[in-house]
Structure formats: C-alpha cells, structure tokens
N, C-alpha and C positions, 0 to 999 in steps of 0.2 A: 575352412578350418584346417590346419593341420596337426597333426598325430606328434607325440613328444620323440616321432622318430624321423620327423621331416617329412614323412608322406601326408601328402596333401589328400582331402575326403576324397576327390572325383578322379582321386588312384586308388581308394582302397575299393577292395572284390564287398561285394554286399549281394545278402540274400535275396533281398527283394530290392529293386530300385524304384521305388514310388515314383522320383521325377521323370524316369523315361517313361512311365504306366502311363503318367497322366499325362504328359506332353504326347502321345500316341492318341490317347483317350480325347485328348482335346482337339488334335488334329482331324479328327474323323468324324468331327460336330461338326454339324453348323447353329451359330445362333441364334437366337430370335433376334427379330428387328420389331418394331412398336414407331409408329407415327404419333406423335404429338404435337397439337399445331401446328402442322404441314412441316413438322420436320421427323426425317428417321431416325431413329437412336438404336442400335446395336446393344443387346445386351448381356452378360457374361453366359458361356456355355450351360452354366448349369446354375440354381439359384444357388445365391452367395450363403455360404454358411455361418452366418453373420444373423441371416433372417431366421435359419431353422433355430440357432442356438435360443435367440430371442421368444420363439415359440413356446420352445422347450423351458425356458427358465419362468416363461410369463403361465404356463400351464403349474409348474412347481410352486408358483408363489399363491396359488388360488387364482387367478385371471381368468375369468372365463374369454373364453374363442372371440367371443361376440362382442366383447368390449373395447372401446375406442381408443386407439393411441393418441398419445400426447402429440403434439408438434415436434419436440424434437424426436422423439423417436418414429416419428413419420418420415422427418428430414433425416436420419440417419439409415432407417431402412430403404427409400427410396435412391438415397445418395450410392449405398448399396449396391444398386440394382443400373442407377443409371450415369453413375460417376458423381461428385457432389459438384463439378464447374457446369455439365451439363442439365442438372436439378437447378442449380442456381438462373442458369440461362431459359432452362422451360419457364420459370416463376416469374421472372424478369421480363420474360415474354407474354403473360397473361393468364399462366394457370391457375384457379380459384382455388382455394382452401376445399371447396366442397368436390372439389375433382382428386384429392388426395389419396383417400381411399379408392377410388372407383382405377385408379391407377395402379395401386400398391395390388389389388385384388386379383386383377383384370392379368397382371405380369404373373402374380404369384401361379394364377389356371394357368396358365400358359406352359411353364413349366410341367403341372400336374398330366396337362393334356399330351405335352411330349411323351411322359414316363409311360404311359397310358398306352398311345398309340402313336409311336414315332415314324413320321415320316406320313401320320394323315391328317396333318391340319394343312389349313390354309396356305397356297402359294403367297410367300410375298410379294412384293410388286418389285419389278424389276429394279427399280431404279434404287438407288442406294443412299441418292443427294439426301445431303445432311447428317451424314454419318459422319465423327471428327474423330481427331489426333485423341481428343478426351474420353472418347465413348470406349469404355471399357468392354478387352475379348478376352477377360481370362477363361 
C-alpha cells in the first residue's frame, strides 16, 4: 500500500513490525511432520488460527468440547492443518471417515505437547519423502 505521499508501507518507520517478529519467530521453528499412509506431511509452525477461532466461537455458541463436527467442518479444519490438495490426496488415498477425528485430535496434542515441552517429543524419522510443494510451512 502506499501513503497519499508516495511512500510505500515497507518505507514507513513503525513501532512494532510484526512481519519481521514472526518471520524470525518462524524461522527458529521447526515443524511437526505426521505420517499418514506411509506418506509425511509437514505441518504449519504453529496450529492455524483458523482452528482456535473455531473453538472459540463453537464454545460461545453453547458446543460442548466433546461434540462431533460436521464433515465440512472436519474437512476445513483438517484442510487447515494439512493443506486442502493434500487432505484431498490422503482421502483419495484410503483414509476412513472414522480416522477423521483421531487425526484432527492426534495433530491438535501435538501442538499442545510442543507448548508444553518443547523440544521433548519424539524425534522424527529422518527421512522427509513425501513432503510436497503443497504441504503447507507457514
């Protein structure tokens, strides 16, 4: 965007610069990665804020915790989490409807357990095959 005085945004001086915070903050992550069907998927630094929002609105609306999302909203918070061409490619590839949850859940800890104790979970497995152009590192 530019300013009605031709100065362009990433010349004006600012107090805080969020995008350098978090482009440092992100660099100095590593991932999770998740095997599904003998394939790795890579997945965003930190859970998509997509999911908590979702939490948060489904708690205000009366939801209890414990109650089962719809299909699309499985397929949009998983899509989330694991790109929607790569959801589309695990589903294609044979994942059950009854593996949805146990997916969606299974990621969500994952995060939890980072925030937790970072840097004492599980080593991944070296190998990376299967990670694409799609699998989302923001």
């Amino acid at each position: 965007m530019t300013e009605p005085n031709g100065v362009s945004d990433d010349q004006l001086t600012v107090d805080y610069d969020f995008d350098e915070a978090w482009r440092e903050r992100k660099a100095a992550r590593v991932a999770p990665r998740i095997r599904i069907l003998g394939k790795v998927y890579t997945l965003p630094h930190s859970l998509p804020a997509k999911l908590i929002l979702f939490a948060v609105s489904a708690k205000k609306n009366g939801r209890a915790a414990t109650e089962e999302v719809n299909a699309e909203e499985a397929f949009d918070m998983l899509s989330a989490l694991l790109g929607e061409q790569n959801l589309v490619d695990i589903l294609n590839r044979g994942l059950e409807i009854d593996d949805l949850p146990d997916v969606l859940g299974t990621c969500q800890q994952l995060y939890q357990n980072r925030q937790q104790a970072p840097g004492n979970g599980k080593a991944p497995a070296a190998s990376v095959a299967g990670a694409t152009a799609n699998t989302p590192s923001a």
